[in-house]
LUMROMI-458582 format. One record per residue (C-alpha): residue number from 1; residue in three letters; z negated, y negated, x negated. Coordinates in nm, 4 decimals. Each point is the difference from the previous one (the first is absolute). Layout:
BEGIN
REC,n,res,zz,yy,xx
REC,NUM,ALA,Z,Y,X
...
END
This chain:
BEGIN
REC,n,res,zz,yy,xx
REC,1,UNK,-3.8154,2.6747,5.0823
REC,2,UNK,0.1739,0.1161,0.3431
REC,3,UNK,-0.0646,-0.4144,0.0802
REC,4,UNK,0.1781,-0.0843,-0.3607
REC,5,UNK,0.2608,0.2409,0.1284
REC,6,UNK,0.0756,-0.1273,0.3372
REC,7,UNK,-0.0438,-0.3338,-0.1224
REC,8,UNK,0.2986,0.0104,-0.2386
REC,9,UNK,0.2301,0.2084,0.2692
REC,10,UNK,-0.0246,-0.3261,0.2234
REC,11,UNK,0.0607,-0.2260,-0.2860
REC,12,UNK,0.3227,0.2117,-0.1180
REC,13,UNK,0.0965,0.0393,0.4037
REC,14,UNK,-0.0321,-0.3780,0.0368
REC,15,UNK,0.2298,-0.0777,-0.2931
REC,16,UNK,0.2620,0.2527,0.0785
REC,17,UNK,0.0083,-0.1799,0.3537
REC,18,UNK,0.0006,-0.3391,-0.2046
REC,19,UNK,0.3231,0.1115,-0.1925
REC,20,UNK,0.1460,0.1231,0.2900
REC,21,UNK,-0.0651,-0.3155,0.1816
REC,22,UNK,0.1840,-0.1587,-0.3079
REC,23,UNK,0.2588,0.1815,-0.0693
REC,24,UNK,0.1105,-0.0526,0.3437
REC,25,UNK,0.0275,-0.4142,0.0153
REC,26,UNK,0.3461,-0.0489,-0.1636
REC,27,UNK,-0.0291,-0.2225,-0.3272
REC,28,UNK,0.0630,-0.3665,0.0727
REC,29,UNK,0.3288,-0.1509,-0.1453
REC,30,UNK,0.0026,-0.3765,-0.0063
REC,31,UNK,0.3095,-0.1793,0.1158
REC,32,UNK,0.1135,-0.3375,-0.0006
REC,33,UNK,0.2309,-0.0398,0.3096
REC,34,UNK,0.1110,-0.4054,0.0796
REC,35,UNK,0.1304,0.0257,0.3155
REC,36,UNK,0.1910,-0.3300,0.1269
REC,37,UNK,-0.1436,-0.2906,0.2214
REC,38,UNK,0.0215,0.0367,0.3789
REC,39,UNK,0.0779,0.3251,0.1592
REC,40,UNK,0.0509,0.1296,-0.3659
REC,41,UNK,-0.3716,0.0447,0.0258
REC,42,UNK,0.0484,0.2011,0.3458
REC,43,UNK,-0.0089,0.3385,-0.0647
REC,44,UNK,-0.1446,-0.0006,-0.3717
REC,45,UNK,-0.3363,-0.2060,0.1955
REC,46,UNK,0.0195,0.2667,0.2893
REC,47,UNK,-0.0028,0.3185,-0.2754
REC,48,UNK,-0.3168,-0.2177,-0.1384
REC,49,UNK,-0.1775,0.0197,0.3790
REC,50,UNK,0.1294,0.3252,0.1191
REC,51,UNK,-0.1669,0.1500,-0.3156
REC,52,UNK,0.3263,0.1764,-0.1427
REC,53,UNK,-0.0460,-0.1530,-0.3808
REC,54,UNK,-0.3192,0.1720,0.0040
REC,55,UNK,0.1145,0.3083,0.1135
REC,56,UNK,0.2740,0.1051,-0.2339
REC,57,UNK,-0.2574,-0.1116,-0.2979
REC,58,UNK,0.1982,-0.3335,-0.0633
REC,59,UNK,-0.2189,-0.3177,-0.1098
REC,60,UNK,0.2203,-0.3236,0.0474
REC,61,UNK,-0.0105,-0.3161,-0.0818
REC,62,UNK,0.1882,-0.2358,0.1784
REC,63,UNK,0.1534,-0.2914,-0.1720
REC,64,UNK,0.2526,-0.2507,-0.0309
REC,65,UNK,0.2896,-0.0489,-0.2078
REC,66,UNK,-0.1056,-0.3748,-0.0360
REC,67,UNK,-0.3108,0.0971,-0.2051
REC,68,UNK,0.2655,0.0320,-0.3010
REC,69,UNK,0.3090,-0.1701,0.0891
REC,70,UNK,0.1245,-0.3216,0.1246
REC,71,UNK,0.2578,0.1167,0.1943
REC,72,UNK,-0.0784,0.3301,0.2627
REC,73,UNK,0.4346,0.1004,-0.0402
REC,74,UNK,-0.0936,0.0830,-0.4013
REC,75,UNK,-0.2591,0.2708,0.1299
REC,76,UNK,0.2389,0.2948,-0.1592
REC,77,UNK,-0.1268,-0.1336,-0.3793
REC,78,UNK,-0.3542,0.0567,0.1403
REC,79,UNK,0.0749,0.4178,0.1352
REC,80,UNK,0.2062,0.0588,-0.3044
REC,81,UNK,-0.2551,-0.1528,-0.2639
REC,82,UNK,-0.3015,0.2113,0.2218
REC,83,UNK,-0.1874,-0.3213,0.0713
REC,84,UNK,0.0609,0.1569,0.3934
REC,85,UNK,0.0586,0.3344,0.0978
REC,86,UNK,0.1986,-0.0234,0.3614
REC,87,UNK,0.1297,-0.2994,0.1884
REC,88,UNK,0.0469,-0.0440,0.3948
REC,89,UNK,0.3145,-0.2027,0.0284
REC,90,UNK,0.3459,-0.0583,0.1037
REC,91,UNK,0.2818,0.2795,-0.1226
REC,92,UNK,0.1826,-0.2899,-0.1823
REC,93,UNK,-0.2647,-0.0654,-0.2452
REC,94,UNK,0.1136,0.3666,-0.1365
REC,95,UNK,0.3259,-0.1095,-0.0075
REC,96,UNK,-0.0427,-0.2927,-0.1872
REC,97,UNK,-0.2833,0.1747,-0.2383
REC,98,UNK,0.2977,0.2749,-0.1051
REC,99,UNK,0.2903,-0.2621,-0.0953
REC,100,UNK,-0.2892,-0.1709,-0.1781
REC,101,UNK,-0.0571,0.2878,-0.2239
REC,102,UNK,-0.3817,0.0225,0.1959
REC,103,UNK,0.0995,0.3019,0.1851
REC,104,UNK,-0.2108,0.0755,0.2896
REC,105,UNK,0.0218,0.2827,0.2800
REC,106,UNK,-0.0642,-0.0676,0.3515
REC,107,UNK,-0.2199,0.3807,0.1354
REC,108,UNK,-0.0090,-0.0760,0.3881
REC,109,UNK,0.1444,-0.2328,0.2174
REC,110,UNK,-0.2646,-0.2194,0.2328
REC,111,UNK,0.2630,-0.1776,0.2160
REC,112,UNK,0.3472,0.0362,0.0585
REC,113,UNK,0.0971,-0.3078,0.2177
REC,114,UNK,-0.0132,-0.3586,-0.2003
REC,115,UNK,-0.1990,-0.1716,0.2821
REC,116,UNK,0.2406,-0.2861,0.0397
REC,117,UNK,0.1833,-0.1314,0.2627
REC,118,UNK,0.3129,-0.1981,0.0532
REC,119,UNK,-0.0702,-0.2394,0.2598
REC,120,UNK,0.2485,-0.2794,0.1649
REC,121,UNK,-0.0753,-0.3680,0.1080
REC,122,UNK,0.0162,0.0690,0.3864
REC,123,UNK,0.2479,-0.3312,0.0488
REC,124,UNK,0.2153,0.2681,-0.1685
REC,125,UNK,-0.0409,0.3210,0.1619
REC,126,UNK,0.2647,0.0172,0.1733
REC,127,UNK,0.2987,-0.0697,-0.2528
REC,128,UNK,-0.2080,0.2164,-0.2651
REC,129,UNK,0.0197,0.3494,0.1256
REC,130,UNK,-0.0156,0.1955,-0.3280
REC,131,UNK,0.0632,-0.0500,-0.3544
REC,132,UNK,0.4056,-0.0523,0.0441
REC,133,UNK,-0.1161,-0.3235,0.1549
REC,134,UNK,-0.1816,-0.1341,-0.3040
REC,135,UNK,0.3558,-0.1289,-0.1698
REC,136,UNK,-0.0656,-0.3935,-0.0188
REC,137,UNK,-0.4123,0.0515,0.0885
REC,138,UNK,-0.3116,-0.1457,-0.1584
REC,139,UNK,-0.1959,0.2717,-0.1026
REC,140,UNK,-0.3506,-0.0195,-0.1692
REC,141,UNK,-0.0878,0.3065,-0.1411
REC,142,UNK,-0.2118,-0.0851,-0.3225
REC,143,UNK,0.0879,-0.0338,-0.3759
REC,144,UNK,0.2666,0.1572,-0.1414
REC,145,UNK,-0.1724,0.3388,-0.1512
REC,146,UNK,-0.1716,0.0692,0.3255
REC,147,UNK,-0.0503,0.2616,0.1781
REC,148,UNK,0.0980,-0.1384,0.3155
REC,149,UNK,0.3114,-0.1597,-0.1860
REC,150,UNK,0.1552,0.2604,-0.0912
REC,151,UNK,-0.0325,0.2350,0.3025
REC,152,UNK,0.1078,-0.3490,0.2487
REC,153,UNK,0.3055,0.0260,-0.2387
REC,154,UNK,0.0555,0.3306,0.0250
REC,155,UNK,0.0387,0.0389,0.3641
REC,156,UNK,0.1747,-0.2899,0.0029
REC,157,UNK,0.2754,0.2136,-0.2372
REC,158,UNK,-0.0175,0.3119,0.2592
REC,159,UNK,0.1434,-0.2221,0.2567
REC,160,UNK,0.3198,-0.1334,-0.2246
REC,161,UNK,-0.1660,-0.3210,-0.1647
REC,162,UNK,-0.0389,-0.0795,-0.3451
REC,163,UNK,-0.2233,-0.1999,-0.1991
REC,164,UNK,0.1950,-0.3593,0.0146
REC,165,UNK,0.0662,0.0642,0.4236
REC,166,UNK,-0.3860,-0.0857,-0.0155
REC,167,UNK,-0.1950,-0.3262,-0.0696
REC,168,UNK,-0.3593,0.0819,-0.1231
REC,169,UNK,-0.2511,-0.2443,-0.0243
REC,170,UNK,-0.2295,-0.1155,-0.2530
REC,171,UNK,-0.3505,0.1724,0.0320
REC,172,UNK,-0.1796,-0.2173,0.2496
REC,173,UNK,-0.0726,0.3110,0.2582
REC,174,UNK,-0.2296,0.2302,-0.1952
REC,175,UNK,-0.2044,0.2570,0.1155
REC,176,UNK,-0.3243,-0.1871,-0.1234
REC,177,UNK,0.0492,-0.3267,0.1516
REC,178,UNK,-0.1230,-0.0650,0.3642
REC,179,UNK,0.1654,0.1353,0.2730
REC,180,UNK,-0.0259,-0.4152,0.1380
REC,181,UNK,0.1852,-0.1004,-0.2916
REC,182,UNK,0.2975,0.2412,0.0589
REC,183,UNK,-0.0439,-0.0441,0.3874
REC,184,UNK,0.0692,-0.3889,-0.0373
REC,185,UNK,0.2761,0.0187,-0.2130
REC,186,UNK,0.1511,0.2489,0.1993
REC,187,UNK,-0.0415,-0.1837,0.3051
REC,188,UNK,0.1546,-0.3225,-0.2023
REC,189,UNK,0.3454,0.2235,-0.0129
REC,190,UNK,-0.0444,0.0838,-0.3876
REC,191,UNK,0.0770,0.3265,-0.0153
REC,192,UNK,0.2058,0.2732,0.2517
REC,193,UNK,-0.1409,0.3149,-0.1263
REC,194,UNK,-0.3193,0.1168,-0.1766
REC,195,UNK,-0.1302,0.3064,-0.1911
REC,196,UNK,-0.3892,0.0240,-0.0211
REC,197,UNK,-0.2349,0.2180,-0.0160
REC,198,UNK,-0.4029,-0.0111,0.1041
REC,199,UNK,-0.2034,-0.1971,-0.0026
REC,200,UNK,0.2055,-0.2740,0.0760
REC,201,UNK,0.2484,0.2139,0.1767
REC,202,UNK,-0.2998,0.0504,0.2602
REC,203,UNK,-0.0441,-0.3633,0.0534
REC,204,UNK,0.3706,-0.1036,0.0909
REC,205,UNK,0.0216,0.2897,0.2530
REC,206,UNK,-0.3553,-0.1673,0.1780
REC,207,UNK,0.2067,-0.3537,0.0159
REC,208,UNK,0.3068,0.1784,0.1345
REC,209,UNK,0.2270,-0.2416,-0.1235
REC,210,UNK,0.2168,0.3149,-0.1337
REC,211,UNK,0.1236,0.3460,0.1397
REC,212,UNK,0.0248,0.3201,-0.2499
REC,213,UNK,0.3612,0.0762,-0.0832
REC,214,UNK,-0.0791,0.2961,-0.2654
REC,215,UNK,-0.3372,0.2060,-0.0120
REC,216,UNK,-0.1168,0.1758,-0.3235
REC,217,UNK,-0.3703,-0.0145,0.0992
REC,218,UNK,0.0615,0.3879,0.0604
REC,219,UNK,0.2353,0.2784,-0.0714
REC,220,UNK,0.2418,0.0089,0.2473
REC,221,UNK,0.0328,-0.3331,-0.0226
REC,222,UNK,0.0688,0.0201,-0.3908
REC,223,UNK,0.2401,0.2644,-0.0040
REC,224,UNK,0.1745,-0.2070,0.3190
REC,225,UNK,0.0311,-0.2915,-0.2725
REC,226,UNK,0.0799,0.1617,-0.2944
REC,227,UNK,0.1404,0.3313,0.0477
REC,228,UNK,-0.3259,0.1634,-0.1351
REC,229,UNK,-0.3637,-0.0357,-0.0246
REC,230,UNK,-0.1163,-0.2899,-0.2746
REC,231,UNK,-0.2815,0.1435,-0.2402
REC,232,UNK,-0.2049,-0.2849,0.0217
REC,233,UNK,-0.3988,0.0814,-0.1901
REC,234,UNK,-0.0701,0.2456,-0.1353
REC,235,UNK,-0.2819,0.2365,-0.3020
REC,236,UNK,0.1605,-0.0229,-0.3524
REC,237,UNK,-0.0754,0.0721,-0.3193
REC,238,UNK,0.1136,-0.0101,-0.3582
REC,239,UNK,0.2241,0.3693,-0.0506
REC,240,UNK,-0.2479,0.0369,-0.3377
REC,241,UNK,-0.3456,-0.0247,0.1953
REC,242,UNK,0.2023,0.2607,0.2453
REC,243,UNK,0.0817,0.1774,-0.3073
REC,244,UNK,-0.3429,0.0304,-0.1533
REC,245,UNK,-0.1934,0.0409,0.3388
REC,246,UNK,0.1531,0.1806,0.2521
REC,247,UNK,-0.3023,0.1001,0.1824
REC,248,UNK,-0.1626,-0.3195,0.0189
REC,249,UNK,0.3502,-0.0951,0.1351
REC,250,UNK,-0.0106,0.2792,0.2678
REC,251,UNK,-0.3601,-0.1168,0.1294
REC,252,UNK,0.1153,-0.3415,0.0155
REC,253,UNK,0.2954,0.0476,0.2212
REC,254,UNK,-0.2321,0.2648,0.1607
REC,255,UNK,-0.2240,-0.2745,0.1112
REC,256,UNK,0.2918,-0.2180,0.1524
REC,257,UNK,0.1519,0.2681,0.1179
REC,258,UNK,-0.3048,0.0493,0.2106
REC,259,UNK,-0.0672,-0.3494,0.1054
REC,260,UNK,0.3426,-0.0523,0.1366
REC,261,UNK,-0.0453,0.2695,0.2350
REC,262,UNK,-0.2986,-0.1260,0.1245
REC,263,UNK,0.2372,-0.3652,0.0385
REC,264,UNK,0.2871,0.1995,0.1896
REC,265,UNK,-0.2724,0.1570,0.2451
REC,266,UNK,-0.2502,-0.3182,0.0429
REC,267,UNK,0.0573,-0.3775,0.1776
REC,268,UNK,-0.1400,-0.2889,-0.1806
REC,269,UNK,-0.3014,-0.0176,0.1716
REC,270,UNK,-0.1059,0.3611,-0.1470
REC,271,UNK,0.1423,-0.0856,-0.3245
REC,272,UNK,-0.1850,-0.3021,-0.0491
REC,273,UNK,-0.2922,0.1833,0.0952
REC,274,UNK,0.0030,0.2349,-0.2921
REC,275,UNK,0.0928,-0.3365,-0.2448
REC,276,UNK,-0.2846,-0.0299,-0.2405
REC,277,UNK,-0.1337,-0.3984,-0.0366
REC,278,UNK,0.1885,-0.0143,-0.3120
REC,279,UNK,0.3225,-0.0354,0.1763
REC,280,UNK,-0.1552,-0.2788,0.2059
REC,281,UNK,-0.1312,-0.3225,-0.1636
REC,282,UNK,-0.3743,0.0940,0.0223
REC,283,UNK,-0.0975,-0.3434,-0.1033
REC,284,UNK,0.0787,-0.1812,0.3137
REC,285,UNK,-0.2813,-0.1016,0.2094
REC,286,UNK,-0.0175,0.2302,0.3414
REC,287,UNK,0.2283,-0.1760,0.2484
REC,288,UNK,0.2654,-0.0916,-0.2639
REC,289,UNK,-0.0141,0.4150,-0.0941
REC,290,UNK,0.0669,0.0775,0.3249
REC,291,UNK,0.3071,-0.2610,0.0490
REC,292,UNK,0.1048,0.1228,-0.3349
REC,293,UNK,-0.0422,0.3818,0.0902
REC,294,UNK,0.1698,-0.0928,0.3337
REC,295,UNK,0.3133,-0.1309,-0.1790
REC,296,UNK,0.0028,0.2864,-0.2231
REC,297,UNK,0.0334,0.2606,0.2374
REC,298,UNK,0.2457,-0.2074,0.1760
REC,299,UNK,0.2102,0.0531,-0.3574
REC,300,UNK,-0.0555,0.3312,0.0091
REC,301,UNK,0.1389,0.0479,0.3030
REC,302,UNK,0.3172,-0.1616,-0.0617
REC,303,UNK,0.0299,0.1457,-0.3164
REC,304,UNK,-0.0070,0.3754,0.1417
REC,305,UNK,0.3697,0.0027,0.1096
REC,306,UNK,0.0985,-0.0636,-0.3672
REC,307,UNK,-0.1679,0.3030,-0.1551
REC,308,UNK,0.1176,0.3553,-0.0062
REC,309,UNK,-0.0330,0.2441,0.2076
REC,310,UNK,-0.0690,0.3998,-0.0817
REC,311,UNK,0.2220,0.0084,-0.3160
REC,312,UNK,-0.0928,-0.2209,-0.2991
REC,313,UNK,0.2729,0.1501,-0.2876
REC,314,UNK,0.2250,-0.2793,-0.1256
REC,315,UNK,0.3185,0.1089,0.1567
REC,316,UNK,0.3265,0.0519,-0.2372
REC,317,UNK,0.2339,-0.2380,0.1696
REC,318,UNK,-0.2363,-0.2696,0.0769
REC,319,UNK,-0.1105,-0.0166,-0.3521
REC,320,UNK,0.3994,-0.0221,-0.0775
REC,321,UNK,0.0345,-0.2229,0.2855
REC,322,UNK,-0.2977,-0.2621,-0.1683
REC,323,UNK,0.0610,0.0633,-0.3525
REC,324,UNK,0.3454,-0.1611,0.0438
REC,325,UNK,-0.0700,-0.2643,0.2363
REC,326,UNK,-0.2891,-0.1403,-0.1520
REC,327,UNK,0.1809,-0.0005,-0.3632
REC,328,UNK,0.3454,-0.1779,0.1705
REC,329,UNK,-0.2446,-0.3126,0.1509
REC,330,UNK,0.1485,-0.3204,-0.0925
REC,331,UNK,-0.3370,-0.1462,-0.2335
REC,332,UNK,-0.1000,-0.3119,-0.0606
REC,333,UNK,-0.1191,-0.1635,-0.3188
REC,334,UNK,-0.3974,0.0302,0.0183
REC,335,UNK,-0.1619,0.1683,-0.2085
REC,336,UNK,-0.0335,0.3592,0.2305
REC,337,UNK,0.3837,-0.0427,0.0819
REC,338,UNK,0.0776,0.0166,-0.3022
REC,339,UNK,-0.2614,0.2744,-0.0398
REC,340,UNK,0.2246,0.1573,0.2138
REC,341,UNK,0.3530,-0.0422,-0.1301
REC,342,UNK,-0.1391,0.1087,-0.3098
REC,343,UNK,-0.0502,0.3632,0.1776
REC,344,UNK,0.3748,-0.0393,0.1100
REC,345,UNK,0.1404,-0.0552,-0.3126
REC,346,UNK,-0.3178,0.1950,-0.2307
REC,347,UNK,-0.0427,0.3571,0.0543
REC,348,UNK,0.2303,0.2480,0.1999
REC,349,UNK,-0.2353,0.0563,0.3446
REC,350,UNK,0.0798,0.3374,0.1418
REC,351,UNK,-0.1081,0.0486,0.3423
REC,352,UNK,-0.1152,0.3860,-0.0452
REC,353,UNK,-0.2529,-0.1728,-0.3087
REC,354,UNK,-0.1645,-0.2616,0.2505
REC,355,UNK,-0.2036,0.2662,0.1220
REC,356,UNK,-0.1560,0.3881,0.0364
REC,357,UNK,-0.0680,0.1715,0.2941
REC,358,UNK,-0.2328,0.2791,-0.1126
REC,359,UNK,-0.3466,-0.1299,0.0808
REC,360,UNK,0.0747,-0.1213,0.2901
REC,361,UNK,0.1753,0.3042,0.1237
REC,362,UNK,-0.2733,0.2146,-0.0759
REC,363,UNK,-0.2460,-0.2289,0.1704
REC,364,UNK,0.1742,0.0015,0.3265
REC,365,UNK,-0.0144,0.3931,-0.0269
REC,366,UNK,-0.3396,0.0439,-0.0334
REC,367,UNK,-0.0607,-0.3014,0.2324
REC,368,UNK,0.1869,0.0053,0.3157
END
């Protein structure tokens, strides 16, 4: 009997420590986060190897937009329908996603330089000095809705010159063609001036066949340009998932809060260290891994400058400063400029509604 006795003392002992062992794993809430191609997938991969997903109870899925859609720029249908549940992306996709009645909010800011730079042909160095000197110039800076566009025209405005001082050319320099392309044609005298961001912004630099004349690779440089930093990518999410689940919200930004202080305090050698094999392209045989991992760490390392640094709110005026900007961009006819007129002449975007500060606030308290 004593036997019988101690027998079932162990068994309830063992299954109060069981519940207690239970009780204290935090219940799993699955996520679908698409975070965008490149250095999109920086810090969102990095969370993944550092283990910080795991740790505030959050089981993600990573996907991409392109699963569902043609087009990645439509990606606000996808968060407001709840085929997604956050995006990594740039700030203007919230812009455009309000004045397309697909209202988004961006929750913490990732970078807050655009990581372009406006470069001139060296042959013209000397009589291009700043942006007053672009009256009469060939400038390349992409098609009409772009990013780099708009901002080329913009600080071509802050020093006196309007849109008709300025010839633009057709889109023949794009950020995805390579760097030899653009190199030749630059050499061949076909264009003064150039806005471009990495990859191909790396390659040009290598053939030195152009010297920087404006640097938004990092903030200084940015607010230098433009009169105030650029929210370039960012977390958002539709303001009814934010709505409904607040604390799932709050882990989230939690979790990037936490792996972009890991970015400000590491180089790229110890971040790509901590990368899990997912971020990589695992497939490759050995010595084309390491060449690949070797070029990956080498965009990593430029990319470092562009991201931001100890406070990752969405500050007031440069949230004014975009919302305006990227709604006054002369756009073209295709199909996501006029995706993007349609936000200029749709719904009324109000700065103070492209995004909310609370989570991330609270995240940089409790995680300094």
């Amino acid at each position: 009997m004593k036997k019988l006795r101690h027998s079932l003392f162990l068994f309830s002992l063992l299954g109060a420590l069981f519940a207690d062992a239970s009780a204290a794993v935090p219940a799993r809430t699955k996520l679908r986060l698409a975070p965008m191609p490149g250095m999109g997938q920086l810090v969102p991969q990095l969370a993944v190897g550092l283990g910080y997903f795991e740790q505030e109870g959050l089981d993600v899925e990573m996907v991409t937009v392109m699963d569902w859609i043609e087009e990645d720029w439509l990606s606000a249908e996808l968060l407001n329908n709840g085929t997604i549940d956050a995006e990594v992306n740039w700030y203007q996709r919230v812009v455009y996603g309000i004045g397309n009645h697909q209202p988004l909010k961006a929750v913490m800011l990732l970078e807050d330089s655009p990581g372009m730079k406006i470069l001139v042909a060296n042959p013209q160095k000397e009589k291009i000095k700043s942006a007053t000197d672009f009256k009469g110039r060939r400038i390349s800076a992409s098609a009409g809705f772009s990013t780099k566009r708009y901002l080329t025209e913009y600080v071509a405005k802050r020093h006196g010159l309007e849109l008709q001082d300025v010839t633009y050319l057709p889109d023949k320099f794009q950020s995805g063609q390579p760097a030899g392309e653009i190199v030749k044609r630059i050499k061949n005298g076909e264009a003064d001036v150039l806005a471009i961001m990495d990859p191909t912004l790396m390659g040009i630099e290598e053939s030195g066949t152009m010297t920087t004349l404006y640097d938004l690779t990092n903030r200084e440089g940015t607010k230098q340009a433009l009169g105030d930093i650029w929210p370039a990518r960012c977390l958002f999410l539709a303001p009814a998932f934010i709505e409904k689940h607040p604390e799932t919200v709050q882990k989230l930004v939690n979790v990037f809060v936490r792996t972009m202080r890991f970015v400000n305090t590491h180089n790229a050698d110890e971040i790509c260290a901590k990368l899990p094999l997912s971020y990589y392209n695992p497939h490759t045989k050995n010595d084309q891994f390491r060449e690949y991992k070797a070029a990956e760490k080498l965009k990593i390392g430029r990319a470092l400058s562009t991201l931001t640094k100890g406070d990752y709110s969405i500050p007031r005026s440069a949230a004014k400063f975009a919302t305006k900007l990227t709604l006054s961009a002369e756009f073209d006819e295709t199909a996501e400029g006029k995706y993007r007129k349609a936000a200029r002449d749709g719904a009324k975007v109000i700065p103070e509604q492209t995004y909310d500060n609370r989570f991330v606030e609270q995240a940089m308290k409790q995680f300094k």
